[in-house]
mmCIF file as Biopython writes it, N, C-alpha, C and O atoms, coordinates in Angstrom:
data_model
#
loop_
_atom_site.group_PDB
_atom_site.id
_atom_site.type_symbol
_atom_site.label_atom_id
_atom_site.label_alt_id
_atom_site.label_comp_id
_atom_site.label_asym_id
_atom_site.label_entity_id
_atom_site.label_seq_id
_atom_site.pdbx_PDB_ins_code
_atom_site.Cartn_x
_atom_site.Cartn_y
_atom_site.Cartn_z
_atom_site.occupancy
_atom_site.B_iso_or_equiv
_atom_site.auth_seq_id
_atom_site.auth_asym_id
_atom_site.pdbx_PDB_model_num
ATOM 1   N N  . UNK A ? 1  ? -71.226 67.300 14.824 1.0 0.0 1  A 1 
ATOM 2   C CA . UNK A ? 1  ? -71.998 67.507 16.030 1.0 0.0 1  A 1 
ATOM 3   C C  . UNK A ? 1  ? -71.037 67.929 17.147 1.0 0.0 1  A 1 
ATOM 4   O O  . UNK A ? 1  ? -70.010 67.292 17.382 1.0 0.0 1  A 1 
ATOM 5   N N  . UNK A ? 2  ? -71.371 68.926 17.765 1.0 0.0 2  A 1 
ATOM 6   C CA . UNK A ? 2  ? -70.581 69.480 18.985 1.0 0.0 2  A 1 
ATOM 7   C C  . UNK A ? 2  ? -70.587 68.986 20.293 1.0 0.0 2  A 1 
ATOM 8   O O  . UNK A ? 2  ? -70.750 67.768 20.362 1.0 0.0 2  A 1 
ATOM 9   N N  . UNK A ? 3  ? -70.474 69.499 21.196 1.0 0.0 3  A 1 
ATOM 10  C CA . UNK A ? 3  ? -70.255 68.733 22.435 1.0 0.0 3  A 1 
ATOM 11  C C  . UNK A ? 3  ? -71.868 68.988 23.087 1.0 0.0 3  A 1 
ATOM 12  O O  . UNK A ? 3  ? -72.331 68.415 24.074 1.0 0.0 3  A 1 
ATOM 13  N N  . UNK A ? 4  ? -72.432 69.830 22.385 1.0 0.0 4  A 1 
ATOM 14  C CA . UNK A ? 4  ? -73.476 71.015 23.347 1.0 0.0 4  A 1 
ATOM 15  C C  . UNK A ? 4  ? -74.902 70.423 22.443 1.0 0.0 4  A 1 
ATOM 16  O O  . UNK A ? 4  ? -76.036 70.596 22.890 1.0 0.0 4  A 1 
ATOM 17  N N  . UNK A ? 5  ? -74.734 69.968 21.602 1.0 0.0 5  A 1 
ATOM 18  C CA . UNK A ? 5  ? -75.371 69.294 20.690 1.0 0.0 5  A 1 
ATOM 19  C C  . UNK A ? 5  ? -75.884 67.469 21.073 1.0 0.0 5  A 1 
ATOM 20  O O  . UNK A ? 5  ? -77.007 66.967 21.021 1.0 0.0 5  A 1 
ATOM 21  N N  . UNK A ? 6  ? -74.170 66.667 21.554 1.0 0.0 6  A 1 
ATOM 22  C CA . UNK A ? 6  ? -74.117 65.589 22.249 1.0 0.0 6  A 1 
ATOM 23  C C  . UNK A ? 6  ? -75.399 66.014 23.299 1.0 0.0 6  A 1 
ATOM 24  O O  . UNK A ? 6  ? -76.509 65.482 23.297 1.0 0.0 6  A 1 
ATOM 25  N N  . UNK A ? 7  ? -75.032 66.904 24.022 1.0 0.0 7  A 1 
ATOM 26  C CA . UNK A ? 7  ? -75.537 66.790 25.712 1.0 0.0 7  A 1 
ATOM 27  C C  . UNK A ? 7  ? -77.121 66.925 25.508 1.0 0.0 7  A 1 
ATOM 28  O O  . UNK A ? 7  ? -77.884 66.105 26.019 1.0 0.0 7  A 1 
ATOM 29  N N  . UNK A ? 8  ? -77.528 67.886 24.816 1.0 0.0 8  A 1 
ATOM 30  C CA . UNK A ? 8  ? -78.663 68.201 24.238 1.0 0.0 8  A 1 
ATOM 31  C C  . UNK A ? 8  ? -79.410 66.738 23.952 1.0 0.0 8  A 1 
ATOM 32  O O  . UNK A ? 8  ? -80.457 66.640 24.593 1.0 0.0 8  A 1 
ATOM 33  N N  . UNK A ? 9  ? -79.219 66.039 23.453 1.0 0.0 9  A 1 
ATOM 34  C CA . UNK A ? 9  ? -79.740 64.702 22.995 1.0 0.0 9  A 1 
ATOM 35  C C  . UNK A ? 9  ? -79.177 63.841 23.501 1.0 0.0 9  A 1 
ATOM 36  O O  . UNK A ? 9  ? -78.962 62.836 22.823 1.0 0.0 9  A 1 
ATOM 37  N N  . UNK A ? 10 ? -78.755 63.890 24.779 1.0 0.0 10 A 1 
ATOM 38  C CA . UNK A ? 10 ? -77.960 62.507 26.043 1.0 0.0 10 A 1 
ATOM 39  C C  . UNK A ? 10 ? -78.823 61.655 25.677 1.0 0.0 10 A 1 
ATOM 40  O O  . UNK A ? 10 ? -78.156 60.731 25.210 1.0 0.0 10 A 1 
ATOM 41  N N  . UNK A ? 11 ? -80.160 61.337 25.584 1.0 0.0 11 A 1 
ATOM 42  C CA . UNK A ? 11 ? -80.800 60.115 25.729 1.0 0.0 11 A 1 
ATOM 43  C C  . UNK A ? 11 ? -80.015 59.453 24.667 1.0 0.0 11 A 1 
ATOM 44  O O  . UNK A ? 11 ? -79.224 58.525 24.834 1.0 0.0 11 A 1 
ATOM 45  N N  . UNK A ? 12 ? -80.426 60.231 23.179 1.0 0.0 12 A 1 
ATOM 46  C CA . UNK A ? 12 ? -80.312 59.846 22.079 1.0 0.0 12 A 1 
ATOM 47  C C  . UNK A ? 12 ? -78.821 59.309 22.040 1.0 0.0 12 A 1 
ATOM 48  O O  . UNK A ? 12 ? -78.348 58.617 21.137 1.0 0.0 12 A 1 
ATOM 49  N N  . UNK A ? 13 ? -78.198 59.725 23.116 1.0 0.0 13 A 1 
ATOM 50  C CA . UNK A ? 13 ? -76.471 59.463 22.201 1.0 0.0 13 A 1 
ATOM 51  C C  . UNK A ? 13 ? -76.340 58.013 23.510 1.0 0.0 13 A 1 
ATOM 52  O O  . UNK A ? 13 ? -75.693 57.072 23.050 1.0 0.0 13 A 1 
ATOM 53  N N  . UNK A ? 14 ? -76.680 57.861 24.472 1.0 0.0 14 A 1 
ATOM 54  C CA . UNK A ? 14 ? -76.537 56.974 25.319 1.0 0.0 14 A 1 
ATOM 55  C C  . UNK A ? 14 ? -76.217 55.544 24.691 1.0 0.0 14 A 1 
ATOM 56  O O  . UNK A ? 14 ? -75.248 54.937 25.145 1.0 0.0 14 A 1 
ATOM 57  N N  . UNK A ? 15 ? -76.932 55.005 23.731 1.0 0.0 15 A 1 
ATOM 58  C CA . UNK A ? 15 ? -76.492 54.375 22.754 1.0 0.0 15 A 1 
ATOM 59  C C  . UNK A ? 15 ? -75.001 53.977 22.184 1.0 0.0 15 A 1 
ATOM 60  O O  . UNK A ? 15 ? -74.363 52.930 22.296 1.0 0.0 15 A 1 
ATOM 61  N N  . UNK A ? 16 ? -74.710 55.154 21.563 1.0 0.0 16 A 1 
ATOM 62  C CA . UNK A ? 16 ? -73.551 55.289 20.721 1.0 0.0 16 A 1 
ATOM 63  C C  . UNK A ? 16 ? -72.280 55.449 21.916 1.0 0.0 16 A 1 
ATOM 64  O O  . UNK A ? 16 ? -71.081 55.427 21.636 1.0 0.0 16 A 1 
ATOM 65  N N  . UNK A ? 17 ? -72.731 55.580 23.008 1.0 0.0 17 A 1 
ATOM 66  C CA . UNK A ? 17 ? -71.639 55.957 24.023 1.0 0.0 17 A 1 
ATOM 67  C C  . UNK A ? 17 ? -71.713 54.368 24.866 1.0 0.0 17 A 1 
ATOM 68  O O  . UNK A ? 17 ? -70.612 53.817 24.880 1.0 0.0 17 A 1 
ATOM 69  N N  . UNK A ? 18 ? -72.676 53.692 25.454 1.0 0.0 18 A 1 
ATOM 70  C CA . UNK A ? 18 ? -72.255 52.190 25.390 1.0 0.0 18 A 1 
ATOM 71  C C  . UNK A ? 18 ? -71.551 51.128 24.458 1.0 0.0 18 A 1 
ATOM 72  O O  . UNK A ? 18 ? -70.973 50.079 24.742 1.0 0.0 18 A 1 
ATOM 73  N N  . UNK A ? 19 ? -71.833 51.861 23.032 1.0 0.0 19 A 1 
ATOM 74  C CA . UNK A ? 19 ? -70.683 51.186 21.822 1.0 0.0 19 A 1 
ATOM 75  C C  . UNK A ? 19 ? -69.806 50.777 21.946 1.0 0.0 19 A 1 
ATOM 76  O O  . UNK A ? 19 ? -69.419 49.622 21.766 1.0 0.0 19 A 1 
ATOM 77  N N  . UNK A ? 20 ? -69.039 52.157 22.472 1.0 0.0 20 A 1 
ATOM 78  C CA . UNK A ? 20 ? -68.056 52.951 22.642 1.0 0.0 20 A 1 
ATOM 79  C C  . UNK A ? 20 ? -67.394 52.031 23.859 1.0 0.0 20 A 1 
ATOM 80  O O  . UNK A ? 20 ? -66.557 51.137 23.730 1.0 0.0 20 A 1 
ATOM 81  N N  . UNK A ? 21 ? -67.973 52.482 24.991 1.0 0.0 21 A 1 
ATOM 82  C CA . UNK A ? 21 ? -67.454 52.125 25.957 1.0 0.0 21 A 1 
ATOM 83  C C  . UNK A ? 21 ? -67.992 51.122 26.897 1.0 0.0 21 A 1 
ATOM 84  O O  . UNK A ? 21 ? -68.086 51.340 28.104 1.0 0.0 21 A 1 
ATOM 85  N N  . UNK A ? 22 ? -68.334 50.052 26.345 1.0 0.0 22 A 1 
ATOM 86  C CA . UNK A ? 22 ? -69.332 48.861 27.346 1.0 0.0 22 A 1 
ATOM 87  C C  . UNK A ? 22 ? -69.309 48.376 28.689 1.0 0.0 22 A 1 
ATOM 88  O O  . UNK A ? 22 ? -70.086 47.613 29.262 1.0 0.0 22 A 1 
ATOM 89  N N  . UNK A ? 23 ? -68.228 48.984 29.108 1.0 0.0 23 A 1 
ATOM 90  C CA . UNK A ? 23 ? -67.894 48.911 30.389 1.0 0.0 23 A 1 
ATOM 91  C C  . UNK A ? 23 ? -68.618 50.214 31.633 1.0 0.0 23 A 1 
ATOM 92  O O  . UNK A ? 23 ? -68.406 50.174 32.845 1.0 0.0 23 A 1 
ATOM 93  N N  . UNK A ? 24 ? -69.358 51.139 31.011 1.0 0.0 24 A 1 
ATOM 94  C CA . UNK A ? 24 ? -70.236 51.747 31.723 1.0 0.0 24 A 1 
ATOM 95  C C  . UNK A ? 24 ? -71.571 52.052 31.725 1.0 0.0 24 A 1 
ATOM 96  O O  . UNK A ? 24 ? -72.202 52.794 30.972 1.0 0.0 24 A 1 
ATOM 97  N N  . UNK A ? 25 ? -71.957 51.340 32.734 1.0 0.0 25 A 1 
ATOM 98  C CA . UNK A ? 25 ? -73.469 51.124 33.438 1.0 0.0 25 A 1 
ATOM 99  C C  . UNK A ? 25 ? -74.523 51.977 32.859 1.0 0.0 25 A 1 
ATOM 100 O O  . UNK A ? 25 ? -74.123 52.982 32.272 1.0 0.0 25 A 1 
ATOM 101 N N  . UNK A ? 26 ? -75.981 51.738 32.918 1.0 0.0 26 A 1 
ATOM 102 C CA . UNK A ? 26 ? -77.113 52.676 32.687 1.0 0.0 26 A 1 
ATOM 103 C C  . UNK A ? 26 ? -77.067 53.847 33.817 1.0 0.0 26 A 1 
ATOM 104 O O  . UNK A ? 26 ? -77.489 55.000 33.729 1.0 0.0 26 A 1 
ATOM 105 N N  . UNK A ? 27 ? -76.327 53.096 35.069 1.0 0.0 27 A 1 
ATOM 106 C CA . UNK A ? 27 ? -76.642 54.771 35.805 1.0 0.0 27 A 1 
ATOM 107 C C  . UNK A ? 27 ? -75.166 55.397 35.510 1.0 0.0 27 A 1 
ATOM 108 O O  . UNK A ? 27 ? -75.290 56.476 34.930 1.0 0.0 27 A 1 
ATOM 109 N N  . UNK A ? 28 ? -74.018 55.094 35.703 1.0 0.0 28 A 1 
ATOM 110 C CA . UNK A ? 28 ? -73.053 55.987 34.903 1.0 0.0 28 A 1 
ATOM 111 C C  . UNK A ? 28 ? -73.669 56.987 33.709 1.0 0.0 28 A 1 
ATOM 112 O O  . UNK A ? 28 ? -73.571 58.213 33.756 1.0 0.0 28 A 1 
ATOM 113 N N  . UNK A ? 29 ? -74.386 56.171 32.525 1.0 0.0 29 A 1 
ATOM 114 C CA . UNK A ? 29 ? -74.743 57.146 32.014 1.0 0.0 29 A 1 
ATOM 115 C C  . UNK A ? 29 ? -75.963 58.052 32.477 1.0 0.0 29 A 1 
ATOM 116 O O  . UNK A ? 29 ? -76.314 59.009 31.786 1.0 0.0 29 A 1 
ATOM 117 N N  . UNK A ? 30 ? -76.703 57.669 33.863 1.0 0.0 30 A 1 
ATOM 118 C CA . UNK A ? 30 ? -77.665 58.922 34.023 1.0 0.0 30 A 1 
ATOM 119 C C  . UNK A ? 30 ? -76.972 59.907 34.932 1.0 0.0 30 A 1 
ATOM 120 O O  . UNK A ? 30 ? -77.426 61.023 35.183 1.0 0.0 30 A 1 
ATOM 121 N N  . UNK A ? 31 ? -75.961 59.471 35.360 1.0 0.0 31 A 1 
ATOM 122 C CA . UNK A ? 31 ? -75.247 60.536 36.543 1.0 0.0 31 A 1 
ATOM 123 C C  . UNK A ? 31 ? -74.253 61.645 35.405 1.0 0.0 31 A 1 
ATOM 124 O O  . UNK A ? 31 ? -74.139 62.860 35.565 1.0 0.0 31 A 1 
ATOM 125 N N  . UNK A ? 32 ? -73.654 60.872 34.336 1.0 0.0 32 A 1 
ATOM 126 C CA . UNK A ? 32 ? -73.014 61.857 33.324 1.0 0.0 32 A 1 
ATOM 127 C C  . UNK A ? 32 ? -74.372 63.008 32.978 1.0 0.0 32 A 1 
ATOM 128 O O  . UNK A ? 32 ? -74.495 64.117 33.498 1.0 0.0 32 A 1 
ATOM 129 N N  . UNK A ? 33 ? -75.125 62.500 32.155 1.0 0.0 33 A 1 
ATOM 130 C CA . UNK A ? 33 ? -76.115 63.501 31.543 1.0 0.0 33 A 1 
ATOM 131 C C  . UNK A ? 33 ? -75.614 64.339 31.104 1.0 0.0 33 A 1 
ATOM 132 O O  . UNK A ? 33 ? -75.713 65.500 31.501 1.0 0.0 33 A 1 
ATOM 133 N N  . UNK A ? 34 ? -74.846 63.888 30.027 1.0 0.0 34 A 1 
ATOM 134 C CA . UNK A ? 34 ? -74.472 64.911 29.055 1.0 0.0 34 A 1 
ATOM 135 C C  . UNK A ? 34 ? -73.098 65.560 29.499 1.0 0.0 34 A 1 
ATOM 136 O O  . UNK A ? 34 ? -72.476 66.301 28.738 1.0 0.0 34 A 1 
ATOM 137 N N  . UNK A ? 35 ? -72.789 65.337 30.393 1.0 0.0 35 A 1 
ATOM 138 C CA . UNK A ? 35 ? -71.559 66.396 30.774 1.0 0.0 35 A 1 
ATOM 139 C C  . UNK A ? 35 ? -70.184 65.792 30.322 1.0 0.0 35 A 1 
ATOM 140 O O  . UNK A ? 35 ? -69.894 64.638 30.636 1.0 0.0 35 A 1 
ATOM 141 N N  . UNK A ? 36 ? -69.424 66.499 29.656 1.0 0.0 36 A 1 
ATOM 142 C CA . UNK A ? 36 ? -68.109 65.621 29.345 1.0 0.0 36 A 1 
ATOM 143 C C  . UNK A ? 36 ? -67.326 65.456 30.287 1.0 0.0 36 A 1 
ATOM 144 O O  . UNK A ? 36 ? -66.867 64.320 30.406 1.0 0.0 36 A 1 
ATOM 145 N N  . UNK A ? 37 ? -66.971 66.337 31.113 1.0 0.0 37 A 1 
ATOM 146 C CA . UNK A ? 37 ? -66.259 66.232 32.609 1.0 0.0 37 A 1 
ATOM 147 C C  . UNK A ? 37 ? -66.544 64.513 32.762 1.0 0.0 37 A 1 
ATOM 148 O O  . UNK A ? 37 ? -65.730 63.625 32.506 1.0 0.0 37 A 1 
ATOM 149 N N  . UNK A ? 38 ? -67.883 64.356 33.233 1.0 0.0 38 A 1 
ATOM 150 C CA . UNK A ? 38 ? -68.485 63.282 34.206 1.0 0.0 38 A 1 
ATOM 151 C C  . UNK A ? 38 ? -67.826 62.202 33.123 1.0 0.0 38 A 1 
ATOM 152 O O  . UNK A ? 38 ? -67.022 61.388 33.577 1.0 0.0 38 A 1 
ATOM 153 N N  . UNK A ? 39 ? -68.128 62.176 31.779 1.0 0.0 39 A 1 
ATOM 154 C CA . UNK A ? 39 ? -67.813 61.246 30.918 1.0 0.0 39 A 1 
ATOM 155 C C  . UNK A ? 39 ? -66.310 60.868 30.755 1.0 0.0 39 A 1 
ATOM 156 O O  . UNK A ? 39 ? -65.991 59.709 30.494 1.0 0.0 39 A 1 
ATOM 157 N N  . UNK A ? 40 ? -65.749 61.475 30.850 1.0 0.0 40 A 1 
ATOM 158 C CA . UNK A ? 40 ? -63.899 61.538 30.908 1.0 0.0 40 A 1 
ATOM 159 C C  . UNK A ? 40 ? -63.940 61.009 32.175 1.0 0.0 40 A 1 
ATOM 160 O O  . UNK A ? 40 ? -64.059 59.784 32.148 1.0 0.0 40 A 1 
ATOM 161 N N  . UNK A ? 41 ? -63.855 61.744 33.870 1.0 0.0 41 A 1 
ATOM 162 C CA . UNK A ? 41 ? -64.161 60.519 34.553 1.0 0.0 41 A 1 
ATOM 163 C C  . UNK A ? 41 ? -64.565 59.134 34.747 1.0 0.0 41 A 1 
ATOM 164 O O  . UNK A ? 41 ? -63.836 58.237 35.169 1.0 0.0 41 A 1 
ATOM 165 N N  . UNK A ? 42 ? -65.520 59.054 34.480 1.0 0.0 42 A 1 
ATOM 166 C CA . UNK A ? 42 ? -65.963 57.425 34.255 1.0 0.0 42 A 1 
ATOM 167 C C  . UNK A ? 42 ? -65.286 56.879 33.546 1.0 0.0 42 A 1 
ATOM 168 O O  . UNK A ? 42 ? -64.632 56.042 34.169 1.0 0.0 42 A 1 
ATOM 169 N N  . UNK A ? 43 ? -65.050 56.892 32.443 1.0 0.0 43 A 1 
ATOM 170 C CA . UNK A ? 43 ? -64.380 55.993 31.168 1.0 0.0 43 A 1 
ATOM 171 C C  . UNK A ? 43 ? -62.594 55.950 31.913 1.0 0.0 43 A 1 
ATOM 172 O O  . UNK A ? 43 ? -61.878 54.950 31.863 1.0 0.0 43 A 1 
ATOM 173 N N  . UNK A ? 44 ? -62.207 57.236 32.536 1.0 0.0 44 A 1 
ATOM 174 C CA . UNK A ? 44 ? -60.770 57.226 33.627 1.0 0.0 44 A 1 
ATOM 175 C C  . UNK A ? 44 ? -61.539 55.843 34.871 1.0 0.0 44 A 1 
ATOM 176 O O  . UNK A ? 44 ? -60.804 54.874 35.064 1.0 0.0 44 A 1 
ATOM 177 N N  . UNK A ? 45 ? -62.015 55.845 35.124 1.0 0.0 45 A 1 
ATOM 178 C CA . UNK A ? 45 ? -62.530 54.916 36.293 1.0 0.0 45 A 1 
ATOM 179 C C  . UNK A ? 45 ? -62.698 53.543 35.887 1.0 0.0 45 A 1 
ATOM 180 O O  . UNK A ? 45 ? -61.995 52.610 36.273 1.0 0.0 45 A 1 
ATOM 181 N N  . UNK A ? 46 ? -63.634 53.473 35.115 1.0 0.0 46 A 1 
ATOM 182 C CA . UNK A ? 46 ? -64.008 52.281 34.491 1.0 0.0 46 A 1 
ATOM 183 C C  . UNK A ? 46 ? -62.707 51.232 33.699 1.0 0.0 46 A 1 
ATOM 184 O O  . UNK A ? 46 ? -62.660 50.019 33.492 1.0 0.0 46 A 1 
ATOM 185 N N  . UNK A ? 47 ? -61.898 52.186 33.449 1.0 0.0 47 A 1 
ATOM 186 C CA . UNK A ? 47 ? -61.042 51.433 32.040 1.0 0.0 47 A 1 
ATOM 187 C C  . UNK A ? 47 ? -59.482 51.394 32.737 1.0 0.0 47 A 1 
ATOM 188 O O  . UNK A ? 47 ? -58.565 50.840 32.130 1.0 0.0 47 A 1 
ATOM 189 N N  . UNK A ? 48 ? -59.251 52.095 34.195 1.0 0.0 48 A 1 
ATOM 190 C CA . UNK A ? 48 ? -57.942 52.179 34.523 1.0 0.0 48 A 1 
ATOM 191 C C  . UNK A ? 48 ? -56.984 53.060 33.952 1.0 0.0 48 A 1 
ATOM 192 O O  . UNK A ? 48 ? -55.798 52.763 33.806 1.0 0.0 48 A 1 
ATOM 193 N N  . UNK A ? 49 ? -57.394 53.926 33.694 1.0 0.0 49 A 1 
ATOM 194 C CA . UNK A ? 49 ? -56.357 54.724 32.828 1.0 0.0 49 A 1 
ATOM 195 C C  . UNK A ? 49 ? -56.312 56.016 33.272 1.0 0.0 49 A 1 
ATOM 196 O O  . UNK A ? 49 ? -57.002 56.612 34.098 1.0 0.0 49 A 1 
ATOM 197 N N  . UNK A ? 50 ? -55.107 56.459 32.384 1.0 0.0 50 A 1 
ATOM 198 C CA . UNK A ? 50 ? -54.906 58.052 32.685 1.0 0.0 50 A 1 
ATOM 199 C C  . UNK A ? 50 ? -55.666 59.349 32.749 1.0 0.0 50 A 1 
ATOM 200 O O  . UNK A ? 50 ? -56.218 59.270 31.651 1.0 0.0 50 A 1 
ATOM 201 N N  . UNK A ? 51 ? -56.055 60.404 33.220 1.0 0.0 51 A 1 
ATOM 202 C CA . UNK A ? 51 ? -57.038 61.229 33.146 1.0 0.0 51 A 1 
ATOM 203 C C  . UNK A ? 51 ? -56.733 61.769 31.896 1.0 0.0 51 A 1 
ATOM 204 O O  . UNK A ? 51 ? -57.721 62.328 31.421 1.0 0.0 51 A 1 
ATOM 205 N N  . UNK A ? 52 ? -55.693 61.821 31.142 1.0 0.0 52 A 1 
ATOM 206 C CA . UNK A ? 52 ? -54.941 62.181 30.042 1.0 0.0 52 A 1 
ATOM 207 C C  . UNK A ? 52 ? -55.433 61.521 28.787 1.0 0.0 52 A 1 
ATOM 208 O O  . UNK A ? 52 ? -55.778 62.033 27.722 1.0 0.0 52 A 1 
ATOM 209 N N  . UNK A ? 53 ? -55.391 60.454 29.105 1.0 0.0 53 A 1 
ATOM 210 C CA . UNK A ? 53 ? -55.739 58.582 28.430 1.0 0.0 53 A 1 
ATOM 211 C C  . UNK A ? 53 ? -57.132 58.890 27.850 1.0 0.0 53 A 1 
ATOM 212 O O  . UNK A ? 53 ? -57.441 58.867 26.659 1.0 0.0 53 A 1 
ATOM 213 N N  . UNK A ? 54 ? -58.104 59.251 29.152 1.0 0.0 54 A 1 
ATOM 214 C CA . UNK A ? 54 ? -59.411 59.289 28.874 1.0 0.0 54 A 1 
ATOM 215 C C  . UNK A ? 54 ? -59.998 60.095 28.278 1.0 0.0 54 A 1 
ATOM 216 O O  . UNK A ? 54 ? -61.083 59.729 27.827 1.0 0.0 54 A 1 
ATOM 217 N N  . UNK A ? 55 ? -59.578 61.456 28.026 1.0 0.0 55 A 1 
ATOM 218 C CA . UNK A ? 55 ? -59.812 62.457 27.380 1.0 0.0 55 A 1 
ATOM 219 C C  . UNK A ? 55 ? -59.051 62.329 26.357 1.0 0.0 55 A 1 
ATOM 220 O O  . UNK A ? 55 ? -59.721 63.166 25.752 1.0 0.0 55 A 1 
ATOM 221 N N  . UNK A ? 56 ? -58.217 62.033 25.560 1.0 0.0 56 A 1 
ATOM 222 C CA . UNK A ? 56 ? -57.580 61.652 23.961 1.0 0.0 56 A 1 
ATOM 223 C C  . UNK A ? 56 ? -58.929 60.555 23.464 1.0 0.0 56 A 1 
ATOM 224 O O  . UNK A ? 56 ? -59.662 60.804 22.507 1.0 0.0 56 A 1 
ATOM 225 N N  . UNK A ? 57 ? -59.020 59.609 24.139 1.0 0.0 57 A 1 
ATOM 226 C CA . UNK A ? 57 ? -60.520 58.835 23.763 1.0 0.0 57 A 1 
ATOM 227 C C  . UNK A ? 57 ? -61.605 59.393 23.531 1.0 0.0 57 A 1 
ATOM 228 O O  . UNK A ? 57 ? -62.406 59.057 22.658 1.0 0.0 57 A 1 
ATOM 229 N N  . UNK A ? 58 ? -61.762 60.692 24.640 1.0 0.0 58 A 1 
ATOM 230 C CA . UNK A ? 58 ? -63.274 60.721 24.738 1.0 0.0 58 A 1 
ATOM 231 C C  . UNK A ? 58 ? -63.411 61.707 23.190 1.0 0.0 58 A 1 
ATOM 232 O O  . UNK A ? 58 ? -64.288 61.785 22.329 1.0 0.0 58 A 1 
ATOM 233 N N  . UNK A ? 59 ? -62.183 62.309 23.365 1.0 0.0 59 A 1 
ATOM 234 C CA . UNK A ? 59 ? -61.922 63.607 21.700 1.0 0.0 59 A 1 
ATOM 235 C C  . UNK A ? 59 ? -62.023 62.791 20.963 1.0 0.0 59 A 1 
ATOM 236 O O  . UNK A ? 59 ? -63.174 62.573 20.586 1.0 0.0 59 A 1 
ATOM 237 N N  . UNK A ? 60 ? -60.957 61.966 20.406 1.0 0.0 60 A 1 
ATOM 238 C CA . UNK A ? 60 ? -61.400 60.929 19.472 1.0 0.0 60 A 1 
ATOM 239 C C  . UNK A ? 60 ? -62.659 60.661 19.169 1.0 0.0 60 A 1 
ATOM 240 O O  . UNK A ? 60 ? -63.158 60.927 18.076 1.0 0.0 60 A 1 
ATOM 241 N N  . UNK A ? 61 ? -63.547 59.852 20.580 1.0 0.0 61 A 1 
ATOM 242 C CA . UNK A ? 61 ? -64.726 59.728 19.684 1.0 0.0 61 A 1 
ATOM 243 C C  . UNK A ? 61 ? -66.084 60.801 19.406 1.0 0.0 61 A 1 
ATOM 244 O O  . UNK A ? 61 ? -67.117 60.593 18.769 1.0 0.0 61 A 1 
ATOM 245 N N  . UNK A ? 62 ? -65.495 62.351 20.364 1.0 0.0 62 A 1 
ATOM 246 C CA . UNK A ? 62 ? -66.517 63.115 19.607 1.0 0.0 62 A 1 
ATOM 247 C C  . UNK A ? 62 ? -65.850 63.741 18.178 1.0 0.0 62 A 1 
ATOM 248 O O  . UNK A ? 62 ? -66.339 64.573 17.415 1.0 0.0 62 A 1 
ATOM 249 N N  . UNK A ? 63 ? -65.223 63.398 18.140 1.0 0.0 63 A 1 
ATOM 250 C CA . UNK A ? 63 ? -63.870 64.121 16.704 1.0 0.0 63 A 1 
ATOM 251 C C  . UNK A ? 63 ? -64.905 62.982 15.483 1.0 0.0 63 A 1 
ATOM 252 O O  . UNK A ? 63 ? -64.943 63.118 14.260 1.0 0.0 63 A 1 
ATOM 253 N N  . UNK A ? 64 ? -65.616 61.950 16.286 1.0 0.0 64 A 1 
ATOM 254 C CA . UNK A ? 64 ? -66.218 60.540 15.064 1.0 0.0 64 A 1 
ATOM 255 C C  . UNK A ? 64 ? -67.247 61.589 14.540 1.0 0.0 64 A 1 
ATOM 256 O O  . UNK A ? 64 ? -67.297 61.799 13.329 1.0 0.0 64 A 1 
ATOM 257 N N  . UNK A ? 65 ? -68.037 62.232 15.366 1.0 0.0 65 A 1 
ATOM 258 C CA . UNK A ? 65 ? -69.245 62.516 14.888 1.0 0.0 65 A 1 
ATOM 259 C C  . UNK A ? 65 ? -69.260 63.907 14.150 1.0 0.0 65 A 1 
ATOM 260 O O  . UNK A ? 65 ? -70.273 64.315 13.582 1.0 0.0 65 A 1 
ATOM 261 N N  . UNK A ? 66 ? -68.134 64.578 14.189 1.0 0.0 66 A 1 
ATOM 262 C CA . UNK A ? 66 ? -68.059 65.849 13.342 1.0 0.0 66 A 1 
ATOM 263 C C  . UNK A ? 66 ? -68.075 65.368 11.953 1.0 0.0 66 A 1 
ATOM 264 O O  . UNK A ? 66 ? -67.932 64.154 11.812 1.0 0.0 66 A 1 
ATOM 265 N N  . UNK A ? 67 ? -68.231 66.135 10.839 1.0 0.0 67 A 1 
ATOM 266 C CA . UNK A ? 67 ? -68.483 65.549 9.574  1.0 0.0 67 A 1 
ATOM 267 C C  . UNK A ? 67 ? -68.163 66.298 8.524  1.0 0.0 67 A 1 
ATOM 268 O O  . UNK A ? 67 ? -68.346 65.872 7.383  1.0 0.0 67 A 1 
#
């Protein structure tokens, strides 16, 4: 599954992305809506880390859902 695919079905993945990262809110995820930008931010915000940090994570876990 691609990134454009994720965004496409935000509701559906909202789920699998609190898993992930439990430290961000129901409206974090309505202000992301799909966008990876917004999502790499937050998870950089939420978790203290590098803008660098957050994006090796956020790849990682769309790198989970390719198959």
């Amino acid at each position: 599954m691609n990134w454009d695919q994720m965004a496409g079905n935000w509701k559906q993945m909202t789920g699998k992305v609190k898993e992930q990262w439990g430290k961000l809110t129901d409206s974090d995820l309505t202000e992301i809506n799909g966008k990876r930008d917004q999502l790499i931010g937050r998870v950089q915000e939420r978790y203290g880390i590098a803008k660098e940090e957050a994006e090796r994570r956020v790849s990682d876990w769309e790198t989970s859902f390719r198959g």
